[in-house]
C-alpha positions in Angstrom: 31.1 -3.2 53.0 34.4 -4.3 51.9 35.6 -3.5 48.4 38.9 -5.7 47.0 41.0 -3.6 44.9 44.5 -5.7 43.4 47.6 -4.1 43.0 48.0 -1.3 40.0 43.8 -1.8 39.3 42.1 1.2 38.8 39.5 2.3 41.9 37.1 4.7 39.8 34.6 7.0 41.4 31.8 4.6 40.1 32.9 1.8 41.8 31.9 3.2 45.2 31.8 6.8 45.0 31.6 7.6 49.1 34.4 5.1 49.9 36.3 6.7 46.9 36.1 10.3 48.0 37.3 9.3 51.4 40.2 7.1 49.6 40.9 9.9 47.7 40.8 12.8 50.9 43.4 10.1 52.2 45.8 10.1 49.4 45.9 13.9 49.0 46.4 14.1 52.9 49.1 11.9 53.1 51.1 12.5 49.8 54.4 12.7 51.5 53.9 9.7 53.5 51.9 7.3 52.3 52.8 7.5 48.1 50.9 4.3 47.7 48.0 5.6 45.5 48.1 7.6 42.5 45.2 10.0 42.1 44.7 9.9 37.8 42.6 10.6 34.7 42.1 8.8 31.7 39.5 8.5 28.9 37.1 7.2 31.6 37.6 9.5 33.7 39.3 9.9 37.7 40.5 7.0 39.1 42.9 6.0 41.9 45.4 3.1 41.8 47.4 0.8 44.1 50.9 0.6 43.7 53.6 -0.6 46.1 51.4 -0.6 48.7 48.9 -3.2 50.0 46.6 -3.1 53.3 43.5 -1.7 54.7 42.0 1.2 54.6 38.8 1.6 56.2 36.5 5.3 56.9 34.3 6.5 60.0 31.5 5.1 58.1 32.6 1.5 58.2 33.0 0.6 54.7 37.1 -0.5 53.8 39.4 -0.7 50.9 41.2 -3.7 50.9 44.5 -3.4 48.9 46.1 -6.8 47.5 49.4 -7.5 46.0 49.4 -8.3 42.1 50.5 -11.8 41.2 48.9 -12.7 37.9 48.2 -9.9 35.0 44.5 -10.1 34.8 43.4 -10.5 38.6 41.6 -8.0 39.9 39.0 -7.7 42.9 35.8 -8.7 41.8 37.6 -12.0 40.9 37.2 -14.1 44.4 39.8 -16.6 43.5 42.3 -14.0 42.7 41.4 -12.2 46.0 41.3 -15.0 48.4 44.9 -16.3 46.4 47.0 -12.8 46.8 45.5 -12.7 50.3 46.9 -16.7 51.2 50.5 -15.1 49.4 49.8 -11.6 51.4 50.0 -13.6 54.8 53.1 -16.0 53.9 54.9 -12.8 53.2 53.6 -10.9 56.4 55.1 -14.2 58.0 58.5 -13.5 57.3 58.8 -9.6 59.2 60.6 -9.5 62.3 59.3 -8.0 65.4 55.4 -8.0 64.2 53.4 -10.9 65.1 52.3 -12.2 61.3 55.3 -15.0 62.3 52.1 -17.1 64.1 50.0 -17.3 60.7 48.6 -20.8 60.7 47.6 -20.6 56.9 47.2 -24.0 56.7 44.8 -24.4 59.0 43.2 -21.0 57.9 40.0 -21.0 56.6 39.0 -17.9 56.8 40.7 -16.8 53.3 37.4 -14.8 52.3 36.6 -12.9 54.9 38.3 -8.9 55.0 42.1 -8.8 56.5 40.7 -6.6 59.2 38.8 -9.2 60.2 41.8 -12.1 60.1 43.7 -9.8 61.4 41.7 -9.1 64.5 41.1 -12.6 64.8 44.4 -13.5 65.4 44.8 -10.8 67.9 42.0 -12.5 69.7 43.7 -15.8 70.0 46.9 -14.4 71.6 44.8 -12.7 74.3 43.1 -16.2 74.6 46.1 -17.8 75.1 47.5 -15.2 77.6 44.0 -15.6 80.1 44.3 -19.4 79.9 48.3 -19.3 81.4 46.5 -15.8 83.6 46.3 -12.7 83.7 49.1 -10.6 85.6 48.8 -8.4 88.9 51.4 -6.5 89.7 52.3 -4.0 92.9 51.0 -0.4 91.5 52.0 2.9 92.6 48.9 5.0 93.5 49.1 8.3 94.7 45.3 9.8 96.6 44.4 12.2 99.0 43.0 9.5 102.2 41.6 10.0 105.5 44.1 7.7 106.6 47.8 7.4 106.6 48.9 4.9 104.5 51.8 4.3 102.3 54.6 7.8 102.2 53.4 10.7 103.1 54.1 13.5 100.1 54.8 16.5 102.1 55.0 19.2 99.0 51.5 17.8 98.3 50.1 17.8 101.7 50.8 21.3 102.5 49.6 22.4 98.8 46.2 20.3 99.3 45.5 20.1 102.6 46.4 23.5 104.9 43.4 23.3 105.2 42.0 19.8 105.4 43.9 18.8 108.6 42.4 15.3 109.1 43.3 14.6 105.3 46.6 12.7 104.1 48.0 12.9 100.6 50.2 9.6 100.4 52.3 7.4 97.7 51.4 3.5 98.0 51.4 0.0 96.7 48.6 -1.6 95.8 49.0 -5.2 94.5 46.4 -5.0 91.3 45.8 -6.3 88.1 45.3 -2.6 86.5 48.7 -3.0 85.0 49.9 -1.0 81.9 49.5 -4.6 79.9 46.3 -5.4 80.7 44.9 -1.6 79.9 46.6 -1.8 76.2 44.9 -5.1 76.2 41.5 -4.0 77.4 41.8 -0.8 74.8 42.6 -2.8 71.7 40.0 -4.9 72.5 37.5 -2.1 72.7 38.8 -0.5 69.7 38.5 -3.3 67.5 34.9 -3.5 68.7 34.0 -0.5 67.3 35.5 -1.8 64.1 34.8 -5.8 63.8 31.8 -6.6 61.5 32.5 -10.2 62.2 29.5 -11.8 64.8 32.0 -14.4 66.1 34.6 -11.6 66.4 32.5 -9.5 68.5 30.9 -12.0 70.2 34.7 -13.0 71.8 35.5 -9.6 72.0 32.5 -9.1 74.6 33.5 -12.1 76.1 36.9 -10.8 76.8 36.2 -7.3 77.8 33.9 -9.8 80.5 37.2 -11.1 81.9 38.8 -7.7 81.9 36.5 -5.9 83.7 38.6 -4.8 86.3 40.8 -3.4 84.8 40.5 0.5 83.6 41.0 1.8 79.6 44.6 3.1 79.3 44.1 6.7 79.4 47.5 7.3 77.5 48.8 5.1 75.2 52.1 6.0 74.5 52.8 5.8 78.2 51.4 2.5 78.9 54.0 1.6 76.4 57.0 3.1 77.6 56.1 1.3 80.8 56.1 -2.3 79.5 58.3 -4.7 81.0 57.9 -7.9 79.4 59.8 -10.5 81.7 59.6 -14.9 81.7 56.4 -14.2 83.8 54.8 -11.8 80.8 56.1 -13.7 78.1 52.9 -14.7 77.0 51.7 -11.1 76.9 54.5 -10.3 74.0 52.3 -11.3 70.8 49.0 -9.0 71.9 51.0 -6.1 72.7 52.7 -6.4 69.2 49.4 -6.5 68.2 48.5 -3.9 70.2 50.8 -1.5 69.0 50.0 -2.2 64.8 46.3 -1.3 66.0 46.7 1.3 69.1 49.5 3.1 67.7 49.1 2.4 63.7 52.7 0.2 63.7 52.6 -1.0 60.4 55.0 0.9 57.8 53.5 4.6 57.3 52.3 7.0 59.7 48.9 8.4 58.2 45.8 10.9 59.1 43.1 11.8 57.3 39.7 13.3 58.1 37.3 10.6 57.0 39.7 7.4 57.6 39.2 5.6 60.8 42.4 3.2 60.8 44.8 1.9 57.9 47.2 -0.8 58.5 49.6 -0.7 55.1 52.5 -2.6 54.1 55.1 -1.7 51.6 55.7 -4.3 48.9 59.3 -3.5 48.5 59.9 -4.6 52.2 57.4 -7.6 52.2 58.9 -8.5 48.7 63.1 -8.3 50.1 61.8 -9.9 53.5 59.9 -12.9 52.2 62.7 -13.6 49.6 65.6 -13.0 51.5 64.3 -15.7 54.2 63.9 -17.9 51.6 67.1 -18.1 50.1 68.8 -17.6 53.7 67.4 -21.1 54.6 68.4 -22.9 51.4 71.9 -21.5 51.6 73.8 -21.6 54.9 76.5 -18.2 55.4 74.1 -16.0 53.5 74.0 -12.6 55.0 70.8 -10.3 54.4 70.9 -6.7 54.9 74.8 -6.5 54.5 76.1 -3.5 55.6 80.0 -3.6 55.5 80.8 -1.3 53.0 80.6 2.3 52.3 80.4 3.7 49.1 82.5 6.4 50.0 85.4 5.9 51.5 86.8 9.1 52.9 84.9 10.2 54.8 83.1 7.1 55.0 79.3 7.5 53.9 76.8 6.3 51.9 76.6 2.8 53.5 75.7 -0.4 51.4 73.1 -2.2 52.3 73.0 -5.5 49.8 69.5 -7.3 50.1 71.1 -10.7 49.8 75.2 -11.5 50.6 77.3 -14.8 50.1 80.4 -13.9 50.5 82.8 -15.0 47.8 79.6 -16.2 45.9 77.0 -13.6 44.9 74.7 -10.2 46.0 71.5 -10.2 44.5 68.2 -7.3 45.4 65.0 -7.5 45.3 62.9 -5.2 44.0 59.4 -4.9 43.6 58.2 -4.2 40.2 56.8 -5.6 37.2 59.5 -6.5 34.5 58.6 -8.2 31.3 61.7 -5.7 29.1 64.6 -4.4 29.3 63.3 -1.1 28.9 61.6 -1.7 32.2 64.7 -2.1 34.4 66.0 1.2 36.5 69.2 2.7 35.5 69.5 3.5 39.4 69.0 -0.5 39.9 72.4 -0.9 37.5 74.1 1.3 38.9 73.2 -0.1 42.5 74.5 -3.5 42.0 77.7 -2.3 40.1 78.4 -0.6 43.0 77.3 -3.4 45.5 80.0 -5.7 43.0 82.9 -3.0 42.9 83.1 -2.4 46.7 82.4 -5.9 47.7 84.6 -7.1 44.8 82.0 -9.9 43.6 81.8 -10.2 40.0 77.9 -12.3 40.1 75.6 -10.3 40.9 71.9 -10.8 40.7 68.3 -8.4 39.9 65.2 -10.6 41.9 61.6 -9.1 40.8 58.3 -11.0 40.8 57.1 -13.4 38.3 53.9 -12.7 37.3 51.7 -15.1 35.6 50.1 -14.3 32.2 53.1 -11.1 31.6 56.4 -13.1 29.5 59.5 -12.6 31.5 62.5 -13.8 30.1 65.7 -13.6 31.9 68.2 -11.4 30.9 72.0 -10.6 31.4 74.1 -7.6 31.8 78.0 -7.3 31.1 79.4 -4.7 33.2 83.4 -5.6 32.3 84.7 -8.8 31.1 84.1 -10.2 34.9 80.9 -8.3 36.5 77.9 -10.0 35.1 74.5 -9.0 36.0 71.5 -11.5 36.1 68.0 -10.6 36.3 66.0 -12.9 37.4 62.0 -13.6 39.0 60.6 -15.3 42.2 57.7 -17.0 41.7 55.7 -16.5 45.1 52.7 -19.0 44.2 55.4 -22.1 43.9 58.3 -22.0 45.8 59.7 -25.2 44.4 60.1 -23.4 40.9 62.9 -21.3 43.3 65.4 -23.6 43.9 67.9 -23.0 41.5 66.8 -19.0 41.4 70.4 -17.9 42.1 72.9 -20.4 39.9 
């Protein structure tokens, strides 16, 4: 059972209260990691609720809690149009990260918009490793070491003598064997039968059975972290690199927070404030040539130099504008830490427009304000509206 939960709603013990418990186990476990839930109490009673982070979280028992970014004030889970709508805006943003393989979404030709992440998720996954054993499967020459009743290969003499004083007609050699139990193929064959034990989807599983068919052969990676540190991806592997990114969110939890927890199987979570900066940034990148993102020129001390500036967004001579992720509808809502950020963004890099990007969210008012710093430095705020991108064309003017 999958239960939808958007952004900042409150998750109350009533709602589920095994897949609460387990939530909540997982939020007290992970408080110095993972500060995405906020345990509470309120007239109602204890509740838990999403904020800044978005994702899965699903226990032993197979039940998840599927966390979903807020885009309009009244959404929450039970609604299914509000679900499957911060899900389609969930995946455009995932689009955008580098080095995770999101940048394949087809949402267009997605129908799957009501089904869990998990399971989107997985299915994607399943059409890399498609792709991969239509253009073939790799063999490799594998270094084996055994103990053989024949010479073959180099003979290990510290090993011989250690093993086999005794066994005289026995040789403990090093050889090549040309094989398809490669470290790509086991990371391959382990995802596969990891996300079996976790798939509800028929179709999913049904491939998945397929699949682990076709890699027979080949052995379970017996350490992970190895097999890793032994990948290299060449032009004959290419079409391995998309499953092994895959690989790695699911094998080795690759997403944005390391996590345990006693009753939480897996948890794949995103941080808002990095989807948020990512997905704008690009945007803005392609509708202005020469914009920089993730500037980091300056210091903000000097002597010694420390403290480096890191701008979200950079036009030399133009503008600097950040992105942050949270709801604004006052000025009262605004950070003093977020003025002082871009003043000091403006002072080092000597820009005088500088801009504030948060969210727009549907049904809250948002009006756009303006700071005076000096009688140059002006400050903007100003909101990206992630449902209609053609409402941010003239965000930063």
């Amino acid at each position: 059972m999958t239960k939808y939960l958007i952004e900042f709603e409150k998750f109350r013990p009533e709602d589920d209260q095994d897949l609460f418990n387990a939530v909540d186990a997982f939020t007290r476990e992970n408080f110095a990691t993972v500060e995405f839930l906020r345990p509470g109490r309120d007239k109602k009673g204890d509740f838990l609720q999403a904020q800044n982070y978005v994702g899965i979280i699903q226990t032993k028992s197979g039940d998840s809690l599927e966390i979903l970014p807020k885009i309009h004030d009244n959404d929450n889970g039970s609604n299914k149009e509000a679900v499957e709508n911060s899900k389609r805006i969930l995946l455009r943003m995932l689009k955008t990260l580098k080095n995770h393989p999101f940048k394949n979404i087809n949402i267009a030709n997605l129908k799957s918009l009501n089904l869990p992440l998990l399971e989107i998720f997985i299915s994607m996954f399943l059409d890399e490793v498609s792709k991969l054993i239509k253009i073939g499967i790799k063999s490799d020459y594998v270094e084996l070491e055994d103990n053989l009743k024949f010479l073959k290969g180099k003979l290990k003499i510290s090993e011989q003598i250690r093993k086999n004083i005794v066994h005289k007609e026995r040789f403990y050699v090093c050889y090549q064997e040309f094989s398809i139990d490669r470290a790509e193929n086991r990371l391959i064959k382990s995802t596969l039968e990891f996300l079996y034990r976790r798939s509800k989807s028929s179709k999913n599983q049904r491939l998945i059975r397929e699949y682990l068919f076709i890699f027979d052969e080949i052995s379970s990676s017996s350490d992970i972290n190895a097999d890793f540190g032994r990948l290299k991806l060449n032009r004959q592997t290419k079409h391995y690199e998309q499953a092994l990114l895959w690989s790695k969110i699911f094998l080795q939890n690759k997403s944005f927070s390391p996590y345990g927890g006693s009753e939480i199987a897996f948890a794949l979570l995103f941080d808002m404030n990095r989807l948020f900066e990512s997905y704008v940034g690009n945007f803005i990148k392609k509708k202005l040539p020469g914009v920089i993102l993730q500037h980091s020129e300056k210091y903000l001390v000097e002597d010694p130099k420390s403290f480096k500036l890191r701008p979200d967004i950079f036009l030399e001579g133009k503008f600097i504008a950040d992105t942050k992720w949270k709801i604004i509808s006052s000025k009262d809502d605004i950070s003093q830490a977020d003025l002082y950020q871009l003043y000091a963004y403006g002072k080092k890099h000597e820009c005088d427009k500088l801009y504030l990007i948060y969210p727009k969210i549907d049904g809250i008012k948002q009006e756009s304000m303006d700071f005076k710093y000096d009688d140059e430095k002006r400050l903007k705020i100003v909101y990206f509206d992630l449902e209609k991108d053609e409402n941010n064309a003239n965000l930063l003017t």
